[in-house]
C-alpha positions, 0 to 999 in steps of 0.5 A: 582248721577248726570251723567254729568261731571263737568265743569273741566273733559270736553274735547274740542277738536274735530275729524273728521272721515277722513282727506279728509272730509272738512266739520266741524266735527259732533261728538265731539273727545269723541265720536270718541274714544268711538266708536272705542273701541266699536268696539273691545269691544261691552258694555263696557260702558253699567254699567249693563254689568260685563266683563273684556276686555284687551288690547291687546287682547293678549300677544306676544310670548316672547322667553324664555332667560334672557334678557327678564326676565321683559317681562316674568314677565309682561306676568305672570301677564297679564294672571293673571289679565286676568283670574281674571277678566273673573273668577270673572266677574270684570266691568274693562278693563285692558290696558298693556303697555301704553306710556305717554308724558304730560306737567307738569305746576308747577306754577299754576295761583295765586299762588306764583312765586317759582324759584326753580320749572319749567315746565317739560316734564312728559314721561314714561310708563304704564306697566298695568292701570286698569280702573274698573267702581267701583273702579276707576283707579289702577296702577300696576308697574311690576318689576321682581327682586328676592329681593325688595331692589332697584326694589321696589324703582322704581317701586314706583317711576314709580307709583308716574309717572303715577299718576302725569301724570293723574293729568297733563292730567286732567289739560290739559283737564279741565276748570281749574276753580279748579284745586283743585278739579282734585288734590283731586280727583286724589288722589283716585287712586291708585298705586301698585308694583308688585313683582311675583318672590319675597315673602312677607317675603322678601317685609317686610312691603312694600305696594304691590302684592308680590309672594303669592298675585298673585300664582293664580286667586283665590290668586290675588282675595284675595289680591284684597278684601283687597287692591282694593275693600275696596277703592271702589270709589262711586263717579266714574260716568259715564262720568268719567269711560269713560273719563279714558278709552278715556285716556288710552284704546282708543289710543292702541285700534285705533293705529292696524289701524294707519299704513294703514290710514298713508300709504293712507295718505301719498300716498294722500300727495305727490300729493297735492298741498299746498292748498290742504295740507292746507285744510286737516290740518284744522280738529284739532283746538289745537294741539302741533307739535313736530319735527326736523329743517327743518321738515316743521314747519314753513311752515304748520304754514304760510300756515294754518295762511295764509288761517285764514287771508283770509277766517275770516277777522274779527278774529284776528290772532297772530303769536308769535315766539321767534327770532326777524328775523324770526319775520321779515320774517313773518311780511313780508308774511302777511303785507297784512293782517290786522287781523294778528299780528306778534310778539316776546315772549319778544316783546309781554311780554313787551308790556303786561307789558307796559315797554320798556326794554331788557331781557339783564342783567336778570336772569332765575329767572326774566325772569320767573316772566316777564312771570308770572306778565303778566299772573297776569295782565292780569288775573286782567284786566276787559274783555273791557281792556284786549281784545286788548291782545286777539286773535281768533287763536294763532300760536306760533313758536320755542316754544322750546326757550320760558321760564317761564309759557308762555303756560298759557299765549298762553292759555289767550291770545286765545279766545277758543269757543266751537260754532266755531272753534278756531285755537291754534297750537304750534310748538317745534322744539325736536333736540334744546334746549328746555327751558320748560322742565328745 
């Protein structure tokens, strides 16, 4: 079977080794990541190796009282697992205890515009993701209740969660020449509640690990035969074993080393100037920046867009933000550049649409379709008429006030390039309102 990954599974963000390199980065994000976990775990990604790595490696002591009966039940099944995987030589790496936060996008270009469906911040957490080089992704939601009754319930709610948020990172990551694809193919993952401390008797027919699935290894391999191997997905590459492990493993396995590179960092920080702030925030071509007012957003953005404008003067340069005054101020910081533009959300859905109008007197519904039809002619448009509305790098401010799908149209509006490096920032401010999430 062919290795490569299709165009919709690659990645097109890049890292660099260290915050003070001012060189372009040599190694691609992917590479970044592999390596870090193969530090920790040397052939993971060699397919003739059969080993199970866990992360973490191991399991903090939890003192025994009833607040933390889950985090009990949670540890029963890492050992478990653990010595499911050592015992039977599974080609898997187990991740425990994963936090996810994705973007959902509901409305997907060329479909119909639906009132009723917004976009939507998909946050929660992975109690265990395994990802087997044979058999794919498989979730295990934990639930430490006695009886099924509403556990059951919530675990599965938890698992429709984690799938959703695979599919959105899929989407995040892709082409998005199919979305299609990335649908069908997320559907071959799946997802399971686990309930050591309730009886199969009591579980009825609910789907699931239950007490005398998993009394034991030997127990848990039984029930694994039946549930898991029989689903072993073929078309599970390469490339697409270790794109899941970039996405659920590699973040735990580099965060034991954050607080030093932070420490360092931030004593590097205070000493600098702006301009040299500046240059060690240019490694990140596309990134989302969240934080609360006064945190300095504006500022990093006036400053990166700023050394934009003077060092690439034939790349065109657009800074949207949704109030008219702040739009004024920054109008007035780069007059003196003619690459940069400074515009509104509505000023620039307006002019896309080639109507001079208000949005006073509409409703949520027409606002979001403003945004849509935009998206759509300028979906429709030859490549000669719609470079006018393209830009090399877009910088967007109070993202939080935006509506409708206007992250899809940042995302025509720039011109990525994987021959040279493209700027795409957005900033949230997360103590106001934010209108994408509904």
């Amino acid at each position: 079977m062919d290795d490569q990954p299709p165009p919709e599974f690659r990645i097109h963000q890049t890292a660099q080794e260290n915050l003070s390199h001012d060189n372009p980065p040599q190694r691609s994000f992917d590479e970044e990541m592999k390596e870090d976990v193969t530090k920790d775990c040397p052939g993971w990604n060699n397919p003739d190796v059969k080993k199970t790595y866990v992360i973490p490696p191991t399991f903090p002591d939890i003192p025994v009282n009833r607040d933390n009966k889950g985090e009990r039940t949670e540890k029963y099944f890492y050992d478990i697992l653990t010595e499911f995987g050592e015992k039977t030589k599974q080609p898997m790496i187990v991740v425990h205890s994963c936090e996810f936060k994705e973007l959902v996008q509901c409305f997907e270009k060329g479909t119909n515009f639906a009132k009723d469906k917004e976009s939507y911040w998909l946050k929660g957490e992975h109690d265990f993701v395994i990802i087997h080089r044979t058999c794919g992704v498989i979730f295990f939601q934990v639930k430490a209740a006695l009886k099924t009754a509403g556990a059951y319930t919530k675990a599965v709610q938890q698992i429709n969660k984690d799938q959703d948020s695979l599919t959105a990172t899929m989407k995040r990551l892709s082409l998005k020449e199919d979305q299609g694809k990335i649908e069908e193919e997320m559907t071959k993952y799946p997802g399971f509640a686990v309930m050591p401390n309730c009886s199969r008797q009591l579980a009825g027919n609910r789907t699931g690990c239950f007490k005398e699935d998993c009394k034991t290894a030997d127990a848990f391999d039984k029930w694994w035969k039946a549930n898991i191997v029989r689903r072993g997905n073929p078309e599970f590459s390469q490339k697409m074993y270790e794109l899941m492990v970039i996405r659920f493993a590699a973040p735990l396995m580099t965060s034991c080393l954050q607080s030093v590179v932070l420490d360092n960092t931030y004593k590097r920080l205070i000493k600098l100037t702006k301009d040299q702030l500046s240059i060690m925030m240019g490694d990140c071509p596309q990134q989302y920046i969240k934080g609360p007012a006064g945190s300095g957003k504006t500022w990093l953005l006036m400053e990166k867009a700023n050394q934009l404008a003077r060092i690439k003067r034939n790349d065109r340069i657009l800074i949207m933000c949704y109030n008219r005054p702040l739009s004024v101020h920054l109008a007035k910081e780069f007059h003196q550049f003619p690459n940069v533009s400074v515009k509104t959300f509505v000023s620039l859905l307006f002019g896309i649409k080639g109507e001079l109008t208000s949005l006073n007197g509409m409703s949520e519904y027409e606002k979001k379709k403003l945004v849509f039809d935009c998206i759509v002619k300028l979906s429709s448009m030859p490549e000669v008429a719609n470079s006018k509305y393209k830009y090399e790098h877009v910088f967007v401010d109070e993202g939080q006030d935006m509506f409708g799908i206007w992250i899809d149209l940042v995302d025509l509006l720039h011109m990525d390039s994987d021959d040279d490096r493209r700027y795409k920032w957005v900033f949230f401010d997360n103590n106001q309102n934010v209108q994408i999430m509904g």
